[in-house]
Structure formats: C-alpha cells, structure tokens
KOLMAR-805611 format. One record per atom (N, C-alpha, C, CB): x, y, z. Coordinates in pm, whole numbers, plus 50000, padded with zeros to 5 digits. Glycine has a CB too. Example, Ala and Ser with C-alpha at 12.3 -4.5 7.8 and 13.67 -1.06 7.14 Angstrom:
REM residues 2
513194943150780
512304955050780
513204967050780
511314955350905
512854977550708
513674989450714
512905000350787
514084994050572
This chain:
REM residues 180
043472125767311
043832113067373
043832102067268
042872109567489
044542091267260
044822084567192
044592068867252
045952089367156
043742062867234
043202048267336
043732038367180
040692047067402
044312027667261
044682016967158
044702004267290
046472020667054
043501998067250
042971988567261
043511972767252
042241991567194
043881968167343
044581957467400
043531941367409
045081963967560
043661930667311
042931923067360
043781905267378
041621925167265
043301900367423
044171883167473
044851878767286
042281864267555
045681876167302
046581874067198
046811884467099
046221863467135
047041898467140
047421913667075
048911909667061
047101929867187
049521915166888
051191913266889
051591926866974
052041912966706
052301922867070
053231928767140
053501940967075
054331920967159
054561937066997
055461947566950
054751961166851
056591939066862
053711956266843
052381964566751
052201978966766
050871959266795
051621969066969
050841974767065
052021984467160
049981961867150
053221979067196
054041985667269
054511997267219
054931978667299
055331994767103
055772003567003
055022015867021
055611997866866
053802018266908
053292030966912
052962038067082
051942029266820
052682028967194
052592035267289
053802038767356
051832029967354
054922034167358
056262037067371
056592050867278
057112023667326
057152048367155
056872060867113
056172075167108
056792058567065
054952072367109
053772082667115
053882091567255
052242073967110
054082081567421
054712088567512
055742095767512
054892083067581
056742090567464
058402101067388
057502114967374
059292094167162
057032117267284
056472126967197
055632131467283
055892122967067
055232129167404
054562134967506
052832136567461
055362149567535
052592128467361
050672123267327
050252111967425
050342114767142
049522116967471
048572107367572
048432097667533
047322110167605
048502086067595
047762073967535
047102062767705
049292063367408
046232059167640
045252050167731
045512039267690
043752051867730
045712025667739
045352012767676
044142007567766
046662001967672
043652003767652
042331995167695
042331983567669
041151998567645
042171980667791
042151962767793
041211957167797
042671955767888
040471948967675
039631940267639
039171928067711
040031937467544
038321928767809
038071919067932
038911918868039
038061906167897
039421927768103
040091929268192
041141938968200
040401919768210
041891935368307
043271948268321
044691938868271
043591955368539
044961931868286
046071924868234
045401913868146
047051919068351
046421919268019
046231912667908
047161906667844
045761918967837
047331891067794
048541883567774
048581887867578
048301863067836
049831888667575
049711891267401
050381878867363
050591906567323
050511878867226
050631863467150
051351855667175
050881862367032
053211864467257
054101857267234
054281851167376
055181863967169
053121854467459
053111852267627
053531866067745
054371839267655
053631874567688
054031890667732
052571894467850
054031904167547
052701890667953
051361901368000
051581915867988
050951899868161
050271925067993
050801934467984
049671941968058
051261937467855
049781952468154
048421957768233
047861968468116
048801966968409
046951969868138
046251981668034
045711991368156
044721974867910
045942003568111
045442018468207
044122014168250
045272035268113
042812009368164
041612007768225
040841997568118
040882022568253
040111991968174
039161979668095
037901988268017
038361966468231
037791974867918
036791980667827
035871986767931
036031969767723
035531983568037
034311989068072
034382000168163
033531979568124
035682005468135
035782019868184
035782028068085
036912023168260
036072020467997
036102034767828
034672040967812
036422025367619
034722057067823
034072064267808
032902058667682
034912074967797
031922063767673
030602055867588
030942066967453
028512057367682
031102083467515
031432089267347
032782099067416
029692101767241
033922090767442
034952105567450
035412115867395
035802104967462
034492128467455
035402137267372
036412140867350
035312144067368
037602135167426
038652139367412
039402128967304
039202141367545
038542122167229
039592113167172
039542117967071
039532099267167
041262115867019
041642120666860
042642107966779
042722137666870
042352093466837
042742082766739
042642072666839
044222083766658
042872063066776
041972046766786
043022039366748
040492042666674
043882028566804
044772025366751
044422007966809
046122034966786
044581999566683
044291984666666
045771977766668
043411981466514
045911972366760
047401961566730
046971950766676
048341955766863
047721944866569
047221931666520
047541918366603
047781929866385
048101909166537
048301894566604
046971886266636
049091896166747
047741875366660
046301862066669
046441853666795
046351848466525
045661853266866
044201857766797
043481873266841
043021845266847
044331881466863
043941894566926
043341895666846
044681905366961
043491900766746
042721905066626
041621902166581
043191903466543
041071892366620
039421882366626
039011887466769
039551860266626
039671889766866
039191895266998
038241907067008
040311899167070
039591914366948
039321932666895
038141933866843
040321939566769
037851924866709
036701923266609
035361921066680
036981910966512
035381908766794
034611903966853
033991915766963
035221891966898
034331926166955
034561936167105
033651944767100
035961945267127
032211945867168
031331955467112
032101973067151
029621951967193
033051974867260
033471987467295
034271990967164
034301987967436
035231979867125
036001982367013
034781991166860
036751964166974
033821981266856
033091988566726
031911999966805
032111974166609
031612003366891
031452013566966
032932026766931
031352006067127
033652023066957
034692033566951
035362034566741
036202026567096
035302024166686
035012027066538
034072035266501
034712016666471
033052031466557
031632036666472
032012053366536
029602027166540
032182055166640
032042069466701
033792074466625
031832069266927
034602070766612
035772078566557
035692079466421
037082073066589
034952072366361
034712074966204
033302087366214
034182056866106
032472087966260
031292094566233
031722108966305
029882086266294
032702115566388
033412121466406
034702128066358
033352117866460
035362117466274
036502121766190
037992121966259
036172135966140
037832109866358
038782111266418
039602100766359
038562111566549
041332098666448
042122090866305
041492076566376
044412092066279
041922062566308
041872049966316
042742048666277
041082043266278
043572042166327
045152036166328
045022020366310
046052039566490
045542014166250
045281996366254
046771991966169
043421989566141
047211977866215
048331976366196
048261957766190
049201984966310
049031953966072
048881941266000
047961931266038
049991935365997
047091927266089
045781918366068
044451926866090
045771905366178
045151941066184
044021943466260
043481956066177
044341945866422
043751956766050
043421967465922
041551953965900
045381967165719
041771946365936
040401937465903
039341942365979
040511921865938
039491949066086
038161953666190
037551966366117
038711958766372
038571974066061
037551986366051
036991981365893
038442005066061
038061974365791
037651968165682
035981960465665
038751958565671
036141955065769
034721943265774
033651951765764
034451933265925
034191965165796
032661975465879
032421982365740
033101991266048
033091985065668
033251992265536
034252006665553
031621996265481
034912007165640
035392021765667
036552020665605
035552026965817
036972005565530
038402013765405
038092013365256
040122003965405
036972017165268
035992018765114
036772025665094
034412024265085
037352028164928
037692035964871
038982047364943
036472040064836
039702040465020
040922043565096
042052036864984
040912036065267
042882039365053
044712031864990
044982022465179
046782053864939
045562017065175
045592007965320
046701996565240
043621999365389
047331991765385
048271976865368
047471971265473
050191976465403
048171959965463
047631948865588
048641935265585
045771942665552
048311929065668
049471920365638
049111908265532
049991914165777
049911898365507
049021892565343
048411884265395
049821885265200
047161884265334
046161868365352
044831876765400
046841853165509
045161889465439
043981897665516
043041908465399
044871908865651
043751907165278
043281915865191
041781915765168
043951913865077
041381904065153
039871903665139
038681908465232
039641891765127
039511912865360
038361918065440
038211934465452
038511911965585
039371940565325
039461954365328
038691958965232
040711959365317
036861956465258
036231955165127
036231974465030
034331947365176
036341973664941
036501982664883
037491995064874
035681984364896
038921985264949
039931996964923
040921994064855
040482002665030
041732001664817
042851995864753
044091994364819
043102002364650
044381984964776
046091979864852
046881983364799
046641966364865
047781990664926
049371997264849
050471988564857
050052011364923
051731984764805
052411979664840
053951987364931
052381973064734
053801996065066
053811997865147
054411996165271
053291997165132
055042001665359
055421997865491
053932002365560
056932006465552
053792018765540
052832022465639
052032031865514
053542031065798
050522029265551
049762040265465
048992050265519
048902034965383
048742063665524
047782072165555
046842077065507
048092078665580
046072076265477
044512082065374
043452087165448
043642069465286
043522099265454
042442105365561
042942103065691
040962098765556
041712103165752
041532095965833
042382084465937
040862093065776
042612075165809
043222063665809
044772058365818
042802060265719
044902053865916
046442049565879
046652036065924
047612058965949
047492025965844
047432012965857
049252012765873
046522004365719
049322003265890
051051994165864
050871984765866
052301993965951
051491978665778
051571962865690
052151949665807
053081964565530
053001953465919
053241943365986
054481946166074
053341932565898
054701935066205
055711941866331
056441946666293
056381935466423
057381945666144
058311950866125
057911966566100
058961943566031
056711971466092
056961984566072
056511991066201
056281989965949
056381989466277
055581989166399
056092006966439
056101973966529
058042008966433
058712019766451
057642029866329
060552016766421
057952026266251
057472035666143
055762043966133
057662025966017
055002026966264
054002036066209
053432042366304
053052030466133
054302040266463
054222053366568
055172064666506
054822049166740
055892065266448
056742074866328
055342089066286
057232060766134
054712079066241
053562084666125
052492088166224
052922072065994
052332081466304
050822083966418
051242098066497
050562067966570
052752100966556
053172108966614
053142121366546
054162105266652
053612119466362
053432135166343
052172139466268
054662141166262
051162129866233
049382139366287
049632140766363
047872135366303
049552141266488
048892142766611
050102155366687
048702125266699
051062155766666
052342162066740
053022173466622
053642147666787
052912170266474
053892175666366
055002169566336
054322187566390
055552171466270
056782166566183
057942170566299
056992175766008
057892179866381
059392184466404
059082173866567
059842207366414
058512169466593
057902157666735
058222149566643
056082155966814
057692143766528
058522129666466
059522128366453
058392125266362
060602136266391
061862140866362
062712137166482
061862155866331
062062144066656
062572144266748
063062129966804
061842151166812
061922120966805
061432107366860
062752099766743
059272102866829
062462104066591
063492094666569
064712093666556
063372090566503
064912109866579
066722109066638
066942105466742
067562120566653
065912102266844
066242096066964
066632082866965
065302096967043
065912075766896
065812058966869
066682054666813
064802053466795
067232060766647
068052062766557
069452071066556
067332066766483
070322068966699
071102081066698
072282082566579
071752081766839
C-alpha cells in the first residue's frame, strides 16, 4: 500500500499526479488527510482524502511507500504532523520507499534520512537536506529514496514510483497511455 499524505496548502498537481498514475498501474494508494477528510491544496482545489490522520494505522504492515507532496504551506503542515514523522520514522527503520517531491524532500531531510543520499528538491530548500548531495535532476532515486525537483516533474516521478513498486513493463504501460 502506498499512503501519501495530504495536508492544508499540499501542491495539487504533486499530490494528484502520482495518485492518478499509480491507480493506472493498479498500486493501491490511500490519501491521508492531515486534520481532517477534505483538504484544500495551495491553488484552492479541495480534495477528500480516503481517511484522516487519525485513522492511519500506528505500524502498517502493509505499507511499501510514503509519498510527501510539496507546496506551501503544505509542506510546513506535513513537517508539523506527528502521524507524518510516525510514518517516516517507521518506513525508514523498516526499509520501506519515501517518496518526497520539491519542498517536501525537507521533512525527511530535517530528520537526517537524506544523509549521504543523492536527492533534488526544489531551490531554496537545499539546506534542510542535511548531509546529502544534490543532483541536478528532474527525479532522483537512492535506495530507499526518491525525490523530484518540482510540479513540473510530478508525471515523471509517479513514472519512477510506479516501476519500484509495479516494474518497468507497468511504467512503460502508464506512459504510453498518457503519451500516445
């Protein structure tokens, strides 16, 4: 299962994208909505989320990635979110992926989890990716880890989330669909 986490000013297109896609490809996904069930994103978009933080399981086993939409002020939301670093701390100490995408590469950064990774983020955010190195990048994967630099890659980096989780010939599929 794949939970990507929804909070009051989340960019849209971040957050839709990979869950739009990722369904194509037939991978589960949950959104969790950060203080509630409908959640407004930056550009004024409400959007319902499947279940509120306070239905997210305390250690799911079924989860196999974590996915952060950036935008502002979602991205200080996310940060602010004890379920959110509840579900970091348990997908890193597990080995499961963390997905984060242009501001919101700063949440797992702050915690130390892109030590010694490769990661993008969007610019101005570099300093909170303490100890990793910055690629210059659409989308990066390192372990674990996979980031994208900003909305514009948003396609690319449900692209990349879909084939961990599905394989290459499920990515392939999704983007001859989109891309005819």
């Amino acid at each position: 299962m794949v939970y990507l986490f929804l909070a009051q000013g989340f960019e849209e297109i971040e957050a839709l994208t990979p869950v739009d896609l990722l369904r194509r490809a037939s991978v589960p996904v949950t959104t969790v909505g950060i203080g509630g069930k409908v959640i407004c994103g930056a550009h004024g978009i409400p959007v319902e989320a499947d279940i509120t933080d306070s239905e997210f399981p305390k250690c799911p086993a079924n989860l196999e990635m974590i996915v952060l939409p950036g935008g502002m002020p979602g991205t200080k939301n996310l940060d602010a979110s004890p379920v959110v670093e509840e579900a970091l701390s348990f997908a890193a100490q597990k080995g499961r992926y963390i997905a984060a995408i242009c501001a919101a590469p700063m949440i797992p950064g702050k915690r130390g989890l892109l030590a010694d990774r490769q990661v993008v983020c969007y610019p101005g955010f570099e300093k909170d990716l303490q100890g990793a190195t910055i690629e210059q990048k659409g989308v990066v994967q390192d372990g674990i880890i996979i980031t994208g630099k900003a909305a514009g890659y948003a396609g690319e980096f449900a692209l990349t989330l879909i084939e961990l989780l599905q394989g290459s010939d499920a990515a392939k599929a999704v983007r001859e669909a989109i891309y005819p």
